[in-house]
N, C-alpha and C positions, 0 to 999 in steps of 0.2 A: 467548557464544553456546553452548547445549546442543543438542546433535545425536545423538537416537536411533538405535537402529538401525535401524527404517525410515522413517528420514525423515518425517516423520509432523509433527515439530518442537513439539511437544506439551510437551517437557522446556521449551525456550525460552520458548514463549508461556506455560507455570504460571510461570517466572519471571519475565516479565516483570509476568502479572497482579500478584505480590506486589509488586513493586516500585512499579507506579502503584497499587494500592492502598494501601500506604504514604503514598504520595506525597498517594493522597485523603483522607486522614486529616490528612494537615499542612495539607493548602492549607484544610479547612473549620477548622482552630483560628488559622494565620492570617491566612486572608483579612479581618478584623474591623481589621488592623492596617496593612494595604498597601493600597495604590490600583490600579486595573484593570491600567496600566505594569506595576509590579511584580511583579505576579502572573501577570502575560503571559509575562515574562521569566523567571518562575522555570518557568513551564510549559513552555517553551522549552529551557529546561537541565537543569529534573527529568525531566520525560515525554516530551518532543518526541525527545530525543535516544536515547533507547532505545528509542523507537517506530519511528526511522528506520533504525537500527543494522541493514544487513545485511535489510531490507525486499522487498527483491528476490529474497532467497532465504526467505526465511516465510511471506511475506505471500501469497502463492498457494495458502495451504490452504482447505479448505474452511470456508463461511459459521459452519458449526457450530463449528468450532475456533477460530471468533475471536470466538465470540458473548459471553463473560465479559470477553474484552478492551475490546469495545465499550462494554458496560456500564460497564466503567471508565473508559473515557474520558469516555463521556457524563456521569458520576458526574465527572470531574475540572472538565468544562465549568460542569456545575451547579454545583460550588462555587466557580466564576471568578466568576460572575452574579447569586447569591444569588437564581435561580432555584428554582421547585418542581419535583418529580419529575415533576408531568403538565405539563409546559409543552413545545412544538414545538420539538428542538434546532437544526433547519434555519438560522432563521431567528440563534440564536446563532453559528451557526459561521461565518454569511456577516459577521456584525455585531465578534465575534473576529478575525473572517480568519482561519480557520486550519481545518485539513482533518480528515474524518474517516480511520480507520482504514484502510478501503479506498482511501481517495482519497491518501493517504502511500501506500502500495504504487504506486497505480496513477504517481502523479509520478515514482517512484524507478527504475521501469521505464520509463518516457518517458526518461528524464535517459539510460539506458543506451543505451535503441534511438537516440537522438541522439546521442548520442557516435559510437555504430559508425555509423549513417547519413554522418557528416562526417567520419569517416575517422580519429577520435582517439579508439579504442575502451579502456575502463579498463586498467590492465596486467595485471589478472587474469584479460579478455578476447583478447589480445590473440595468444596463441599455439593456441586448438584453436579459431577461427574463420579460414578461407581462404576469399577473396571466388572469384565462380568464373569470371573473367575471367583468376585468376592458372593456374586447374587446368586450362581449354581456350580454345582462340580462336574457336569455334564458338557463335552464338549458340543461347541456350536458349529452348526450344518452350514457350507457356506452358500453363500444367497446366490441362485440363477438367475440371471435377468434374460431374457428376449430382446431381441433387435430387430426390427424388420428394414430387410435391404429393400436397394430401389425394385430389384424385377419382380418380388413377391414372395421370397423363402425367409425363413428365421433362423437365426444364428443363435445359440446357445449361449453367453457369456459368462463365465465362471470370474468372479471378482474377487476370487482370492489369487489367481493365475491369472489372469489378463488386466486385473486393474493393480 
């Protein structure tokens, strides 16, 4: 894991792009010799696993930062399927099973908010999160927020009921 000084994670994701591109250069020499299993499996263990590594902290950059990454992936998928460049990836990932870029982020972030939801939060979570039933015994007021619509009125928003 490469970590800039501002966070930025820019260092990580160039290396990760070289890595799965790497990785799309071998699977189009041997995909010709492996069967879809195989090839699933190595996707699994070459790309999958450094794409998940630590997702929860990268994976939240912005759309721009991850746009060459995507490319590569999508570039990895194409060469699972001996698909063309204009063909609908949608439709392969659902037929793969297997997730896009954002969608690995957004899983690995589920997997955490459910951990801490169930009370068996990872151990790197574990000490600068206090639930706030342990800080006071006084129940908490829930928070209003404001909206303002387009014609000029404000809407009340209760975020224990609308969000």
């Amino acid at each position: 894991m490469y970590i800039d000084d501002k966070l930025t994670w820019s260092d990580h994701i160039t290396n990760l792009e070289k890595t799965i591109s790497r990785s799309v250069g071998i699977f189009y020499r041997i995909r010709h010799y492996l069967n879809e299993r195989l090839l699933k499996s190595l996707y699994f263990s070459i790309v999958y696993s450094h794409l998940q590594y630590a997702t929860g902290a990268w994976g939240g950059v912005g759309k721009t930062s991850l746009r060459r990454l995507n490319v590569l992936h999508n570039k990895m998928i194409r060469a699972m399927t001996y698909i063309s460049f204009r063909s609908k990836l949608d439709p392969l990932y659902k037929y793969l099973n297997l997730l896009k870029v954002d969608d690995i982020y957004k899983l690995e972030i589920g997997k955490i908010m459910h951990e801490m939801h169930a009370g068996i939060p990872p151990d790197n979570f574990k000490q600068p999160f206090t639930p706030l039933n342990q800080i006071h015994s006084y129940p908490m007021q829930p928070v209003v927020l404001h909206e303002e619509r387009s014609f000029g009125k404000q809407q009340k928003i209760n975020t224990e009921k609308d969000l």
